[in-house]
C-alpha positions in Angstrom: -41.9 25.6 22.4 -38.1 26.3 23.7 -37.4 23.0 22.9 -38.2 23.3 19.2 -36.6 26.4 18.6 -40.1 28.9 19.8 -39.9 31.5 22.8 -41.8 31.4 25.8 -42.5 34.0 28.0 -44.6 33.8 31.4 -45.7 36.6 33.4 -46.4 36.9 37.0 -48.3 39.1 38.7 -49.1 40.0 42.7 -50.3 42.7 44.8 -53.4 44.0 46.5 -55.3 44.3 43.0 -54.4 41.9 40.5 -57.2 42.4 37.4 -55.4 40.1 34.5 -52.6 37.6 34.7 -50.7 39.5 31.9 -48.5 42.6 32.2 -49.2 45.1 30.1 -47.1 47.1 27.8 -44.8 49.1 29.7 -46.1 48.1 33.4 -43.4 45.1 34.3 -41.2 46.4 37.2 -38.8 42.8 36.3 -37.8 40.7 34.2 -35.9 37.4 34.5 -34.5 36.6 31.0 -32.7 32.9 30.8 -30.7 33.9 27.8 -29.3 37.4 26.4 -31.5 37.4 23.5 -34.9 36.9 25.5 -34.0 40.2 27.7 -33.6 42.0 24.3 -37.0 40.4 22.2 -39.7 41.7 25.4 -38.2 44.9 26.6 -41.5 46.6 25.7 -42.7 45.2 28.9 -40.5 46.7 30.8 -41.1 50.3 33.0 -38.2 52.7 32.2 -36.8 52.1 35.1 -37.0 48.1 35.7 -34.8 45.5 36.7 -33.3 42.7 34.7 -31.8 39.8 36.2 -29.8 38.8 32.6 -28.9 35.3 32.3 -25.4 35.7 30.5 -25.9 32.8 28.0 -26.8 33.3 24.4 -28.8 30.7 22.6 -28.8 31.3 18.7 -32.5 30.8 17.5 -32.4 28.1 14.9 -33.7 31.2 12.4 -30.1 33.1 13.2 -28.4 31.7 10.1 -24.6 32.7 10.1 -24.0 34.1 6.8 -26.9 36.5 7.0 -27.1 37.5 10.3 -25.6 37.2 13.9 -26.4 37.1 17.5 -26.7 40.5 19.4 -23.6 41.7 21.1 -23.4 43.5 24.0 -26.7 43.1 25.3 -26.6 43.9 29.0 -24.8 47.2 27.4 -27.7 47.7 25.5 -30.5 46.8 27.9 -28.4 50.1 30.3 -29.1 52.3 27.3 -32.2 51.7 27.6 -32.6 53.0 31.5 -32.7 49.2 32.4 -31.2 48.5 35.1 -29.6 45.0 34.9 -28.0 42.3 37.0 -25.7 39.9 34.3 -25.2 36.5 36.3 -23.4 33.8 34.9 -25.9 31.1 35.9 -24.5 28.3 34.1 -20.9 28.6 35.1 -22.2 28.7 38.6 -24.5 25.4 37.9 -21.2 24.1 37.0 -19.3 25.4 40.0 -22.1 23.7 42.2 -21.6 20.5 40.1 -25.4 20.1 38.7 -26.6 22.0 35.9 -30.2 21.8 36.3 -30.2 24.6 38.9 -29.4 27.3 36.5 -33.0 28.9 36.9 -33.1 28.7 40.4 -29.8 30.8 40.6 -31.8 33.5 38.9 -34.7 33.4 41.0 -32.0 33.7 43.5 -30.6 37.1 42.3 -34.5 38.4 41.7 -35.4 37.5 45.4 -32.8 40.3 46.0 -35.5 43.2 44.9 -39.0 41.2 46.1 -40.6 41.8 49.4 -40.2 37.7 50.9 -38.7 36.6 53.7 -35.8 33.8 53.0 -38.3 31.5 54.8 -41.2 32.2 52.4 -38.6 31.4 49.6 -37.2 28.2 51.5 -40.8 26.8 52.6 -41.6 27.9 48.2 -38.1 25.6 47.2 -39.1 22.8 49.6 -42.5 22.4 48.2 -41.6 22.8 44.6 -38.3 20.8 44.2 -38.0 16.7 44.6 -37.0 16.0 48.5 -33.0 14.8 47.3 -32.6 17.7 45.7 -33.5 20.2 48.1 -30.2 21.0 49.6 -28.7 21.6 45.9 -31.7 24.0 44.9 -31.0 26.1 48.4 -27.3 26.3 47.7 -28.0 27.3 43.9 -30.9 30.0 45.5 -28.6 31.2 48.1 -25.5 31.8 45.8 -27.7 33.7 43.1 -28.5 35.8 46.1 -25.7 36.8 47.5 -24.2 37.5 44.0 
């Protein structure tokens, strides 16, 4: 659906009781947004008092047409108004920086690891079993920089 212009949105969901894959309304503690205006579109998921790791990219929807409207500005500013609390990483200028751009994502997951209760060798053992062998070393860099940002 991103490819052709349509959101996506997954949720995820662990703990002792787990009843439904989807969060409710209101009941998210995070949320990893891969562009500026996809942390703005499902904030209604959000607790009061959650955490956004904010991709700062912005990808204009190809409904955004230029004479009759424009893409949100200042959205982490706007997601802190809201009692959000909000970690704005630059995920593709550091893809860049590492010298491959598909690890964008993984420098996000990097930052969120920050705030979730797994050891760095749960999330190393999770990248090694999830990535192609060659590019192992390159996801654990890209995961270890989002971290430590």
């Amino acid at each position: 659906m991103a490819q052709r212009g349509g959101s996506v949105i997954s949720h995820v969901r662990f703990g002792e009781e787990v009843y439904s894959p989807l969060i409710p309304r209101g009941k998210a503690d995070f949320m990893v947004a891969l562009e500026e205006l996809e942390g703005l579109r499902y904030t209604y998921f959000l607790k009061s008092s959650a955490q956004v790791i904010l991709n700062s990219k912005q990808v204009a929807p190809s409904i955004i047409i230029p004479e009759n409207s424009s893409y949100p500005e200042n959205v982490k500013e706007k997601l802190e108004s809201c009692g959000f609390r909000v970690d704005a990483i630059k995920a593709l200028e550091i893809a860049k920086e590492l010298g491959n751009l598909k690890v964008e994502n993984i420098i996000l997951v990097g930052a969120l690891s920050r705030y979730l209760p797994f050891t760095m060798a749960d999330w190393q053992k999770t990248i090694e079993e999830s990535v192609p062998v060659k590019t192992i070393e390159i996801n654990m860099k890209a995961f270890e920089t989002g971290r430590n940002r």
